[in-house]
C-alpha positions as CSV (number, residue, x, y, z in Angstrom):
1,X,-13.6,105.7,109.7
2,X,-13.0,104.5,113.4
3,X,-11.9,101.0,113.9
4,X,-10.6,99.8,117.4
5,X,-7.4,99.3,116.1
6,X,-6.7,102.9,115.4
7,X,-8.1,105.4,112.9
8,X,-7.7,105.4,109.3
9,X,-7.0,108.3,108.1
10,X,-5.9,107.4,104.3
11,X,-7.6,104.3,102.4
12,X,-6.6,102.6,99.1
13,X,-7.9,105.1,96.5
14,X,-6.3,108.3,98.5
15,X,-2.9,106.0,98.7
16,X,-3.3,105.4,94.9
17,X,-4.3,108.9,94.1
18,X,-0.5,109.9,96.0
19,X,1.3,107.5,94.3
20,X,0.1,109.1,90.9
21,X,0.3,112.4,92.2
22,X,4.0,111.7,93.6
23,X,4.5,110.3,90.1
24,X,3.6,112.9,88.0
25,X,5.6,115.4,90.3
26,X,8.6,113.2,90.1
27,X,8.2,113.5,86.5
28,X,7.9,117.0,86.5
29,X,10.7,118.2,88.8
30,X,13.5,115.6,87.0
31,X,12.1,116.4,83.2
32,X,10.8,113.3,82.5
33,X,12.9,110.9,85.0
34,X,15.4,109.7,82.3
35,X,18.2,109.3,84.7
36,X,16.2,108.3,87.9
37,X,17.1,105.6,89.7
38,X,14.1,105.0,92.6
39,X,15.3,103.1,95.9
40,X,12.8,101.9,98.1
41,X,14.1,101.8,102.1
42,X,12.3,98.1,103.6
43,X,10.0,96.7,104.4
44,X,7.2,99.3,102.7
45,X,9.7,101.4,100.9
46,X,10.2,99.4,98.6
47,X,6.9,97.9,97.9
48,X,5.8,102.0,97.5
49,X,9.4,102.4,94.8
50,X,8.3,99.7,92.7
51,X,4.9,101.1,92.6
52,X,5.8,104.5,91.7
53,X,8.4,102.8,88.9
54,X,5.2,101.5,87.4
55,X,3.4,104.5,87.3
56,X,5.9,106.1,86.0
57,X,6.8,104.2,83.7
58,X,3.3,104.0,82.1
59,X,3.1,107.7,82.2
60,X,5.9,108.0,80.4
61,X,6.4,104.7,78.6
62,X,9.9,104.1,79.6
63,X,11.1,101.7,82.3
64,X,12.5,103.5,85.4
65,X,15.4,101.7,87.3
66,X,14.2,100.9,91.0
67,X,15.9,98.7,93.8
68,X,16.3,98.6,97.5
69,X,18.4,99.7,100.4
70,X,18.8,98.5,103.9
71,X,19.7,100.4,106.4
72,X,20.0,98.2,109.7
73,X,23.5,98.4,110.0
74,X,23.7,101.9,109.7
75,X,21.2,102.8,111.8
76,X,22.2,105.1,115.0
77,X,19.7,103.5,117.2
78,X,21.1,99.5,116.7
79,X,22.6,99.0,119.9
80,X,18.8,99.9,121.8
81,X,16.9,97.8,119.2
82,X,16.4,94.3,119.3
83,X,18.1,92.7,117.1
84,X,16.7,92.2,113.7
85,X,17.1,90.3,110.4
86,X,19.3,92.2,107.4
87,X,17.2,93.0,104.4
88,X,17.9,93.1,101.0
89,X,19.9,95.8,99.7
90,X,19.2,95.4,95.7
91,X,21.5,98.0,93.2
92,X,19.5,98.1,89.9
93,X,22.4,96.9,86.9
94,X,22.6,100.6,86.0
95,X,23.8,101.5,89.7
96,X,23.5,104.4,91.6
97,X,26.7,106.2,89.8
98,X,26.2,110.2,88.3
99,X,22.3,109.0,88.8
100,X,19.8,111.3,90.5
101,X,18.7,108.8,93.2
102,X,15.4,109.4,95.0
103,X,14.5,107.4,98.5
104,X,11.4,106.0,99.1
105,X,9.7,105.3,102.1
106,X,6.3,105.4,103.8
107,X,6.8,107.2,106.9
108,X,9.1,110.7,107.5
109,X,9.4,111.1,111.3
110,X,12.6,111.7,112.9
111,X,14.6,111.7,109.6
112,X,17.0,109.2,111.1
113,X,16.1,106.2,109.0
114,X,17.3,108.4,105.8
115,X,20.3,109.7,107.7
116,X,21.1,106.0,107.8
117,X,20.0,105.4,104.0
118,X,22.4,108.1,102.9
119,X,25.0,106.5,105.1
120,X,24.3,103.2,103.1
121,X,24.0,104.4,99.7
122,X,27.4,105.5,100.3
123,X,29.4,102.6,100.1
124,X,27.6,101.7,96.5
125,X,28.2,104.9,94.4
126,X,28.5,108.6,94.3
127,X,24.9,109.8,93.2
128,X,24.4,113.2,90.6
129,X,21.7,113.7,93.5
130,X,19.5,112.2,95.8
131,X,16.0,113.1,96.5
132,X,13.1,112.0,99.1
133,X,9.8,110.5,98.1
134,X,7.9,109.7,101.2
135,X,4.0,108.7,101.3
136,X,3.9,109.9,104.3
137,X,5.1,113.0,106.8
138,X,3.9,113.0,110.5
139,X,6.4,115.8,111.5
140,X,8.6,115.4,114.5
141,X,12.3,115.3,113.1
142,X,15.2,115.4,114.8
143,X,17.7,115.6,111.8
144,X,17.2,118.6,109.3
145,X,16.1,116.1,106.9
146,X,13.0,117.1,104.9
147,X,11.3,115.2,102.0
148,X,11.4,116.5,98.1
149,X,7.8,114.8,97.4
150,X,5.2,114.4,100.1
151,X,2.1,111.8,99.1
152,X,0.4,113.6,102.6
153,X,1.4,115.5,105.3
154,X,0.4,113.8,108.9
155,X,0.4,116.0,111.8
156,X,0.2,113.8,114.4
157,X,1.0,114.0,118.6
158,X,4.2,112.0,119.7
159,X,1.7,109.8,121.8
160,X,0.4,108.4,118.4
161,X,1.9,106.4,115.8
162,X,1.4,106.1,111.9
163,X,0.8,102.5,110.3
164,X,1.2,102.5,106.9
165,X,-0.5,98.7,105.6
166,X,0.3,97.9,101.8
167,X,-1.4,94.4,99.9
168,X,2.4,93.8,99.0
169,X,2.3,92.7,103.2
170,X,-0.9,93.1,104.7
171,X,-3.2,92.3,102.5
172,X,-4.9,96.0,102.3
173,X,-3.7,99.1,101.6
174,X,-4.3,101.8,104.0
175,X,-2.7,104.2,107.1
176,X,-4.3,104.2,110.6
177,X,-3.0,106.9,112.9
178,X,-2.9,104.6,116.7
179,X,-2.2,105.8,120.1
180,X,1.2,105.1,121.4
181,X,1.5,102.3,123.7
């Protein structure tokens, strides 16, 4: 599909396929995700945790602790960014404490956004682990920072960018591949 806007490269049932693919590997690699503890990195990080928390919590008919981390102010590019409103960091009542903690965002590119999230899950405990769930990797990074679960790998030029849209905030869930402007 070719829309003006950019080219979509994934649409709603390969992003839900992903997500229960990602699930069922999450499941798999931390035997059953007993002491998992999901944090989704805003805005569509955390929109993509709670969905994989449901999924796997229906696969495997437990609840699965999920909750959110900002990482504006620890971000290494904040002083050449405009500036921007602080998000919600959320720490489910279990915390983060002796938990393996796995990340969740929609887009793995430079790896400094979850340089910044390590930096920010820090100050709220000292994690058994921490893993990376991303829906999507494009390649690029300048941090040797690589992702534990991949929903699909993006090669993509530096000229383009990766737009992942979720019904959580844009009313349809799909990712268009755009050139750069």
């Amino acid at each position: 599909m070719t829309h003006t806007q950019g080219r979509v490269v994934l649409d709603s049932a390969d992003i839900s396929r992903a997500l229960t693919r990602l699930a069922h590997e999450i499941i798999e690699r931390t035997q059953g995700a007993q002491n998992v503890t999901l944090m989704g990195i805003p805005t569509r990080g955390v929109a993509l945790a709670n969905r994989l928390a449901q999924r796997i919590s229906e696969i495997q008919g437990s609840p699965v602790q999920v909750g959110a981390i900002d990482v504006t102010m620890y971000r290494d590019d904040l002083r050449m960014q405009p500036a921007r409103a602080l998000l919600p960091t959320v720490i489910p009542e279990a915390g983060i404490e002796g938990r393996l903690v796995i990340l969740v965002d929609d887009v793995l590119y430079s790896g400094r956004t979850i340089r910044a999230a390590l930096d920010a899950l820090s100050e709220h405990g000292r994690p058994q682990a921490v893993q990376l769930a991303v829906l999507v990797d494009r390649g690029h990074r300048e941090l040797p920072i690589r992702a534990d679960y991949v929903g699909k790998n993006l090669p993509t030029a530096k000229t383009e960018s990766v737009q992942v849209q979720l019904s959580e905030h844009d009313e349809i869930d799909q990712i268009v591949i755009r050139q750069a402007s």
